[in-house]
C-alpha positions in Angstrom: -11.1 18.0 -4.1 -7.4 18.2 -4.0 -5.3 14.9 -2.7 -2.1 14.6 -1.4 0.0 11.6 -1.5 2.8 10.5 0.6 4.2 7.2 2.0 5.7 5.7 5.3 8.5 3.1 5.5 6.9 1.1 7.9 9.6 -1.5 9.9 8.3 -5.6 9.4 9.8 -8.5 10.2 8.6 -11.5 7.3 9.7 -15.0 6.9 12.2 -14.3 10.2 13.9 -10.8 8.2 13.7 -7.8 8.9 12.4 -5.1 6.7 10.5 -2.0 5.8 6.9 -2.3 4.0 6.2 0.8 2.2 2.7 1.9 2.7 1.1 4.9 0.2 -1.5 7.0 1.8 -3.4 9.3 -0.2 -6.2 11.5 1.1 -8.2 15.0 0.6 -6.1 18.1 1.6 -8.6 19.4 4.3 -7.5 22.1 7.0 -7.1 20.5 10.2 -5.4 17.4 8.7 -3.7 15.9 10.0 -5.4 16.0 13.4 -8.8 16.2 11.1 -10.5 12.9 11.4 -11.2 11.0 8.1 -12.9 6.9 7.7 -10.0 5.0 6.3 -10.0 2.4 3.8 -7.0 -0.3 3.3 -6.3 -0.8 -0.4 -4.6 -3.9 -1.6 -3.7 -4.1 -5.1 -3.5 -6.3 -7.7 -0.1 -9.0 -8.3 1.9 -5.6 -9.6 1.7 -3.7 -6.3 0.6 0.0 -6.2 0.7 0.6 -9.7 -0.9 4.1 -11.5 -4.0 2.3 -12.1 -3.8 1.8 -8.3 -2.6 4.9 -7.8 -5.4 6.8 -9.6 -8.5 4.2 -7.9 -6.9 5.4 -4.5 -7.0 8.9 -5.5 -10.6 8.5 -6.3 -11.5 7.3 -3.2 -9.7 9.6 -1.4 -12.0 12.4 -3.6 -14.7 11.1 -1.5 -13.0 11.9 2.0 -11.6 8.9 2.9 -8.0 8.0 3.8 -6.3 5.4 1.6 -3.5 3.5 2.5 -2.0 1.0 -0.2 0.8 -1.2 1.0 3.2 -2.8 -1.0 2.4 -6.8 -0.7 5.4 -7.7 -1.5 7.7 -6.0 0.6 9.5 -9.1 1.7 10.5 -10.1 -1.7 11.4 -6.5 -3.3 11.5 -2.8 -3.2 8.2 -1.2 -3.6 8.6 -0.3 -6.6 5.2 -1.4 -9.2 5.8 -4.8 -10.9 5.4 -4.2 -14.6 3.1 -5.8 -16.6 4.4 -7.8 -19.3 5.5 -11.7 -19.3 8.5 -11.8 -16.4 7.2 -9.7 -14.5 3.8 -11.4 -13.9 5.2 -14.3 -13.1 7.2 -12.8 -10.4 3.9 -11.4 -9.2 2.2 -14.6 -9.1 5.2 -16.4 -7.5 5.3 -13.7 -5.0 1.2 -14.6 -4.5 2.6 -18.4 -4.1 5.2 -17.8 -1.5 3.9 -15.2 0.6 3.4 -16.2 4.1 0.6 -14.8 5.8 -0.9 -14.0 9.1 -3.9 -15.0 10.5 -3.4 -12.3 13.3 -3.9 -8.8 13.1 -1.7 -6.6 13.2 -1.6 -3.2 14.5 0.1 -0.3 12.8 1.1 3.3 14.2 1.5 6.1 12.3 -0.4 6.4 9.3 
């Protein structure tokens, strides 16, 4: 099955500044999309954000017929760019994991 990938700039507001998360949405290249219907599945990735590993277990779900969106985690602290993984970068990643603030509510977004 073929996928495509794209991403939305989605607008955020973390640790009281404003901001854009980047999400990544992969999913099968049907006809119909995108007023087809697909199940969804939210894809959080490891301390490195959306990396090609990432990438390439999205595109595999998204070979099943599923939508796939992968945020990037750490929006409020960089660009969404993938971490790399050596030494500095790690521990970036893992002070990111420290310091994130998170939400107990849900939150709703429009678009994807």
């Amino acid at each position: 099955m073929l996928i495509k990938e794209s991403h939305v700039d989605v607008p955020t507001t973390a640790n009281g500044k404003d901001g854009t998360m980047r999400i990544f949405v992969f999913h099968p290249t049907i006809p119909g999309y995108p007023n087809a219907r697909f199940p969804g599945v939210a894809l959080f990735s490891e301390i490195y954000q959306v990396t090609g590993p990432v990438a390439r277990f999205a595109r595999q779900i998204a070979g099943q017929g599923y939508i796939v969106a992968a945020p990037s985690s750490y929006h409020d602290f960089t660009g969404p760019e993938p971490l790399k993984y050596d030494v500095e970068d790690t521990d970036r990643g893992n002070k990111f994991k420290i310091e994130k603030v998170r939400h107990s509510e849900p939150i709703l977004l429009h678009g994807i």
